[in-house]
C-alpha positions as CSV (number, residue, x, y, z in Angstrom):
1,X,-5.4,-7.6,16.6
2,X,-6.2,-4.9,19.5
3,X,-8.3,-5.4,22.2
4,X,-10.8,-2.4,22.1
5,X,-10.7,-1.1,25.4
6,X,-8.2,0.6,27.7
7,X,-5.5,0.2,28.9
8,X,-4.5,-2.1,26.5
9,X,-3.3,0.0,23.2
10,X,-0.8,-0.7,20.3
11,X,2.4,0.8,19.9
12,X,0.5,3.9,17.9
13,X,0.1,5.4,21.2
14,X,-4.0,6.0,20.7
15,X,-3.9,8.6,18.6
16,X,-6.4,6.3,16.3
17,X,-9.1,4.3,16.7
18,X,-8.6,0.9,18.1
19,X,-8.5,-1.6,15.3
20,X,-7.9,-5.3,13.5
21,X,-5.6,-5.4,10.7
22,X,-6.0,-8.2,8.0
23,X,-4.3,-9.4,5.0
24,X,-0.7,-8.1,3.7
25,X,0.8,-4.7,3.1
26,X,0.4,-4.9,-0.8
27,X,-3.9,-5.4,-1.2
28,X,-5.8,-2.4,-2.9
29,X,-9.0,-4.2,-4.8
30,X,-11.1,-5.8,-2.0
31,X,-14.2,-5.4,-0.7
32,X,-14.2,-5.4,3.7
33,X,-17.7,-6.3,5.6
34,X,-18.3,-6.7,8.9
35,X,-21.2,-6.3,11.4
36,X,-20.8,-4.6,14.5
37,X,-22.9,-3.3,17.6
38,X,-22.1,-0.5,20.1
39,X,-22.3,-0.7,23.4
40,X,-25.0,1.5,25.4
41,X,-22.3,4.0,26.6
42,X,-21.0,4.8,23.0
43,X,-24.4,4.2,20.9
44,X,-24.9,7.6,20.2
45,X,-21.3,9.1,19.7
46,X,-19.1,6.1,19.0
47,X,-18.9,4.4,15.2
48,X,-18.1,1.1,13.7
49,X,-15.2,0.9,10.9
50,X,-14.2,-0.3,7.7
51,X,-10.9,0.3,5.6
52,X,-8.6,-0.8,2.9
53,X,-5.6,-0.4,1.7
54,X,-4.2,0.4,5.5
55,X,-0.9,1.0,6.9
56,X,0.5,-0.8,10.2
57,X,-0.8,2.3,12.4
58,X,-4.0,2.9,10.2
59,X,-2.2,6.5,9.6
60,X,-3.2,6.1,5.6
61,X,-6.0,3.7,4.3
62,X,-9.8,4.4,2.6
63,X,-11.9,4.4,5.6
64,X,-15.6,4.5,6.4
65,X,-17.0,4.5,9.4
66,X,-20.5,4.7,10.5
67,X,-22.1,6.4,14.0
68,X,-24.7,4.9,16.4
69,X,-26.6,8.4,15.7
70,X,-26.9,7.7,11.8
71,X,-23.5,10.3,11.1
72,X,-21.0,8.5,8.3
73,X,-17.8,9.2,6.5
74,X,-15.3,8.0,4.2
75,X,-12.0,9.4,4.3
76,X,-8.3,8.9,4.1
77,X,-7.0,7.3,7.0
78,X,-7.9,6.0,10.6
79,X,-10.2,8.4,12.6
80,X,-9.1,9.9,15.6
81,X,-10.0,9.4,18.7
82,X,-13.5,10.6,19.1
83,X,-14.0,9.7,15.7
84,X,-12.9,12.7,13.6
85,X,-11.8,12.1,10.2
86,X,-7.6,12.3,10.6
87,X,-7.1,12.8,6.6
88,X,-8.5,14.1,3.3
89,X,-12.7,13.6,3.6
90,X,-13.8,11.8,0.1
91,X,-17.7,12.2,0.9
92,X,-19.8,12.0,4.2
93,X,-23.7,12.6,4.8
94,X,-26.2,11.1,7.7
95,X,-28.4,8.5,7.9
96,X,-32.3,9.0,7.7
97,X,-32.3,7.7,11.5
98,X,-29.9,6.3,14.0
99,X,-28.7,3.0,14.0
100,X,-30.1,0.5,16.1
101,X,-29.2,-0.3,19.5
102,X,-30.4,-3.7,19.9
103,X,-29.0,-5.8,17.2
104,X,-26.1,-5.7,15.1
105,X,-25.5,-3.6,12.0
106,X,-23.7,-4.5,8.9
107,X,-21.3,-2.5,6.5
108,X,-19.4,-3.1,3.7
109,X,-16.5,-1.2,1.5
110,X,-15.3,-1.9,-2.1
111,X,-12.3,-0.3,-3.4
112,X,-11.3,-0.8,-6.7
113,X,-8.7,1.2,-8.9
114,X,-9.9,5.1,-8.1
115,X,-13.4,4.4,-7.0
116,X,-15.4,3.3,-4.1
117,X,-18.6,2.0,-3.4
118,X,-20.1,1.2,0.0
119,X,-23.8,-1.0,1.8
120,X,-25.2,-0.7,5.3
121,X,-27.6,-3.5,5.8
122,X,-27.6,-4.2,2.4
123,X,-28.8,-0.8,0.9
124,X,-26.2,1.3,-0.9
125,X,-24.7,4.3,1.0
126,X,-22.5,5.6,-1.7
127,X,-21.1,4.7,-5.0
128,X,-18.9,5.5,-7.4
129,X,-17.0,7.8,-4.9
130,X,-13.2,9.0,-6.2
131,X,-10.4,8.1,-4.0
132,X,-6.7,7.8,-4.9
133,X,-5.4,4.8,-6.8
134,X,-1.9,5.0,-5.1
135,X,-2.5,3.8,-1.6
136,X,-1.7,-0.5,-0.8
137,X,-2.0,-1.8,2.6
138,X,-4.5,-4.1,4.7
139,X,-8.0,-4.4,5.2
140,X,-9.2,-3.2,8.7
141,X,-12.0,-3.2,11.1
142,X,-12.5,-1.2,14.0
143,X,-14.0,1.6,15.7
144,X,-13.9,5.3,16.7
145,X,-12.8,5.4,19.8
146,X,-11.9,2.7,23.2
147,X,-15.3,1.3,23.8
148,X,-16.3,-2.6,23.7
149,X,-17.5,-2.8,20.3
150,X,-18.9,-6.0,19.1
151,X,-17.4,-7.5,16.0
152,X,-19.3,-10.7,14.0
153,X,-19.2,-12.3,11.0
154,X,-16.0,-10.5,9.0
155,X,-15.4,-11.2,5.4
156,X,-12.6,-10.2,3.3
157,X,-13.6,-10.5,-0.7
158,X,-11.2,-9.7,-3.8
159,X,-12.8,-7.1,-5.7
160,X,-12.5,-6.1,-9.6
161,X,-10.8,-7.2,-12.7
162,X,-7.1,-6.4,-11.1
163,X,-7.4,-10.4,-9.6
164,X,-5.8,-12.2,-12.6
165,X,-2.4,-13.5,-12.8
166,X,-0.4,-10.5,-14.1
167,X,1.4,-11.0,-17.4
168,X,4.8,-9.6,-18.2
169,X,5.1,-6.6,-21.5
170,X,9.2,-7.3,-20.9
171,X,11.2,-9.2,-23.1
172,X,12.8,-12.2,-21.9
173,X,16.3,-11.3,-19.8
174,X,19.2,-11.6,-21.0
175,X,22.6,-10.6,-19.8
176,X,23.2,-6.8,-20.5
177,X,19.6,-5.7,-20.6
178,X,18.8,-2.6,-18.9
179,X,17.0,-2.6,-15.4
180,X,13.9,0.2,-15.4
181,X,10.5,1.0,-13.7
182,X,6.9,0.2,-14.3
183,X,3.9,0.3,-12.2
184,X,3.5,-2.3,-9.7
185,X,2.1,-5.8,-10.0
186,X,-1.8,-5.2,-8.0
187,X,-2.8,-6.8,-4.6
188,X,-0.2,-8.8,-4.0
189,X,0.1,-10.6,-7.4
190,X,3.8,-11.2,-8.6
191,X,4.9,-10.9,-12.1
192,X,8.1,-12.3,-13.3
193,X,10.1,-8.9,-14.9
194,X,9.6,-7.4,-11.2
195,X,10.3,-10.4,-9.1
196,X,13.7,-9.4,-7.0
197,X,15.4,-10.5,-4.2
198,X,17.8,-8.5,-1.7
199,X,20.6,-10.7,-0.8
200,X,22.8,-10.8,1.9
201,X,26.0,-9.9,-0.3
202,X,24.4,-6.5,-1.3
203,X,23.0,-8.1,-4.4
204,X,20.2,-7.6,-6.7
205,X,18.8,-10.6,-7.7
206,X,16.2,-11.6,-10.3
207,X,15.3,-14.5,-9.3
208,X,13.6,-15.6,-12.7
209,X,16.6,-15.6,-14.9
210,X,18.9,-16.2,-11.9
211,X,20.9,-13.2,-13.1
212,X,22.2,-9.7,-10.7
213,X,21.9,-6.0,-11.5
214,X,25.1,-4.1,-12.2
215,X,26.4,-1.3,-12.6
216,X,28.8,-1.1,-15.6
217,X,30.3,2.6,-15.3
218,X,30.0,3.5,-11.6
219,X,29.3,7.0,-11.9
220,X,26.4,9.6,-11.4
221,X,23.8,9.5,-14.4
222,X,25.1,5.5,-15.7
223,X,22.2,2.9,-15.8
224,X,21.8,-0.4,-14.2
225,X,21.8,-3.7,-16.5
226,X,21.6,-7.4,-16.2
227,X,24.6,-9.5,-15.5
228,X,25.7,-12.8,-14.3
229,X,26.1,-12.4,-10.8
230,X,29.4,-12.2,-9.0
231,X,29.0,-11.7,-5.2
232,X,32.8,-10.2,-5.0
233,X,32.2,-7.3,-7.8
234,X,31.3,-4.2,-5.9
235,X,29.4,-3.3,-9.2
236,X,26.9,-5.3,-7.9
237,X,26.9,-4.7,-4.3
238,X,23.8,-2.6,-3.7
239,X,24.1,-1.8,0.1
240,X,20.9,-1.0,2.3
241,X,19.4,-1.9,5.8
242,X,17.5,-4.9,5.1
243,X,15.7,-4.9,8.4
244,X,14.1,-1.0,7.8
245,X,13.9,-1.2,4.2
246,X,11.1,-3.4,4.2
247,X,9.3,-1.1,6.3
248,X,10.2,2.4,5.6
249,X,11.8,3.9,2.5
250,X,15.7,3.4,2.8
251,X,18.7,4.2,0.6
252,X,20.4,1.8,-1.8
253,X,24.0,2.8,-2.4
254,X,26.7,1.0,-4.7
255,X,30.0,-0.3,-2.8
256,X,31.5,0.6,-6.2
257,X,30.7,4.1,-5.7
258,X,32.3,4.8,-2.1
259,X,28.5,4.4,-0.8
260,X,28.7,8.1,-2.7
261,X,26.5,7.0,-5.3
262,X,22.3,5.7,-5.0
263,X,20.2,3.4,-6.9
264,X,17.5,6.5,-8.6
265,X,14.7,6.5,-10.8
266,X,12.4,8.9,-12.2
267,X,8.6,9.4,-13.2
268,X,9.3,8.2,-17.1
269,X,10.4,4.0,-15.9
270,X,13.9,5.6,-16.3
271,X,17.1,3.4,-13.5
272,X,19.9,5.4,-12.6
273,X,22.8,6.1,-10.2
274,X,22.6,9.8,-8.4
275,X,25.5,11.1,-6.7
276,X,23.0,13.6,-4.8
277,X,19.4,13.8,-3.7
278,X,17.6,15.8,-6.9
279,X,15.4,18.6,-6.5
280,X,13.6,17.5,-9.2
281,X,10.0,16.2,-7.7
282,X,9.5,13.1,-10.3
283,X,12.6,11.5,-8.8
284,X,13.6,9.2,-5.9
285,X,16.2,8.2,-4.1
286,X,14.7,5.6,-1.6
287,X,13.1,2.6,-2.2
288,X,11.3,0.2,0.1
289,X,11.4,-3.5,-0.5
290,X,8.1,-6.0,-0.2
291,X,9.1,-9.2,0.7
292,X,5.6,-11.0,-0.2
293,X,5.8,-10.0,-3.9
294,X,9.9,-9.3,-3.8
295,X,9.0,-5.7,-5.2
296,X,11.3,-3.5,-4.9
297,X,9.1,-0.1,-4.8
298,X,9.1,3.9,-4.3
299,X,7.1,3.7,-1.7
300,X,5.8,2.4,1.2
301,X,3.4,4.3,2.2
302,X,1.8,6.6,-0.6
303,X,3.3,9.4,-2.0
304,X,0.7,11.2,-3.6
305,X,3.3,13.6,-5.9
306,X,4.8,10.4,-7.3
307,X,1.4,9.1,-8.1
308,X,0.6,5.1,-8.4
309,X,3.9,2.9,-6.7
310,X,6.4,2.1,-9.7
311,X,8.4,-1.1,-9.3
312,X,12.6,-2.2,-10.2
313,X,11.5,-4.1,-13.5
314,X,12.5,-5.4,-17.3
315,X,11.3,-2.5,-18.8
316,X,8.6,0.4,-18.5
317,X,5.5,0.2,-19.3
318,X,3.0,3.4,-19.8
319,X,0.5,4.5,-17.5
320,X,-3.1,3.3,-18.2
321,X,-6.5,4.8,-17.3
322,X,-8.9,2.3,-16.4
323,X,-12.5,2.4,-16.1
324,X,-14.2,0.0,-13.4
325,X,-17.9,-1.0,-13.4
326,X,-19.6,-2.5,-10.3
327,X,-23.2,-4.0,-9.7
């Protein structure tokens, strides 16, 4: 939580709006309201905030924010200071007439899959806007710029069908079955084939079946499979910064290797070991881990070339297109 008035900032430096972030890093489906009121001093050129699917800093994230002189906008990312949109702009416009001064106005943001939809006081401002489908993150509220906003009367609502308790396409492990990719488990929401932990040996565990990933032929190109774990094979000893890779995206390289080899993958669910950083744009080399879920992911932030975050898993599972209805 930041206080919304200088000189007390965050460690972004205040190159965003001040803000309050809720939630956990892996939410996308939820719908953010809040009322808010500007003070005199910033009612005509300040704005109150909404977003989903934040990072920490509010440097990615769907945003809308609306101005005390009736000017809105939702876009990708925090606004800058002053209130100008810092990433892509998905659709803006203007209210027929300012917002009021004396009382408190509410707005309200629904994200769900690639659409948005959006209410002040109650009356729709947009809907069925496109926005990515590859951003996670928090929900936030906040303003445009260091002025003493007033804040009332937050709610934080799961949104959509993407709420259910995922169900697992993998067969059951079983020693010897090859580790791939699939697309990651929504808002939060674990699912058994993706469920792994880091451990402090350097191994991969899946905590369901209580078995480790190995790597049988230690050489650039071999895929990763299922085994039962031994903490002193250095086929199994997947080494990485725990303390950064759940916050950044960090290499994972195999002891077994000479640290010369990293834990890969590619667009098409496939696992691999890489000798060398590809030039090939549908592969990765770094991975970030989510210790809510125990998701070991492409991304931590989005990556718009790789598209939605894909996920260690089972097996693969194809890409489906979605369509979401709202009233």
């Amino acid at each position: 939580q930041m206080v919304p008035v200088l000189p007390i900032g965050w460690g972004d430096g205040g190159s965003y709006g001040p803000m309050t972030l809720n939630g956990m890093r892996e939410w996308q489906d939820l719908t953010v309201t809040v009322q808010f009121k500007l003070p005199e001093a910033a009612a005509q050129t300040g704005g109150g905030c909404v977003a989903t699917r934040a990072s920490q800093m509010w440097a990615d994230g769907i945003t809308l924010c609306v101005f005390g002189n009736g000017r809105w906008f939702l876009a990708d990312g925090g606004p800058k200071l002053g209130g100008k949109p810092a990433g892509a702009l998905f659709t803006s416009g203007t209210l027929p007439k300012p917002l009021p001064s004396d009382k408190f106005s509410t707005i309200s943001l629904t994200t769900i899959g690639s659409t948005a939809w959006a209410k002040l006081d109650g009356q729709v401002l947009f809907s069925g806007v496109q926005i990515p489908d590859v951003d996670t993150g928090f929900a936030i509220v906040g303003a445009t710029d260091w002025f003493a906003i007033q804040l009332d009367n937050v709610r934080l609502e799961t949104a959509g069908p993407f709420w259910r308790p995922p169900v697992s396409p993998c067969p059951a492990a079983a020693v010897g079955m090859p580790l791939q990719l699939r697309p990651c488990a929504r808002n939060g929401l674990a699912v058994e084939d993706q469920v792994f932990e880091l451990l402090p040996d350097w191994g991969i565990f899946h905590k369901p079946s209580g078995l480790c990933a190995t790597a049988p032929n230690a050489s650039a190109g071999a895929g990763v499979v299922l085994a039962k774990c031994d903490p002193n094979d250095v086929k199994q000893q997947f080494v990485n910064d725990y303390t950064l890779i759940r916050d950044n995206l960090q290499p994972i390289s195999l002891r077994a290797g000479g640290g010369q080899l990293h834990l890969a993958g590619d667009l098409h669910g496939n696992l691999f070991l890489e000798s060398s950083a590809s030039s090939d744009s549908g592969t990765w080399h770094k991975w970030s881990y989510f210790p809510n879920t125990r998701q070991l992911r492409n991304q931590y932030t989005a990556i718009k070339a790789l598209g939605y975050p894909m996920c260690l898993a089972l097996c693969k599972e194809p890409s489906r297109t979605q369509e979401v209805l709202i009233g």
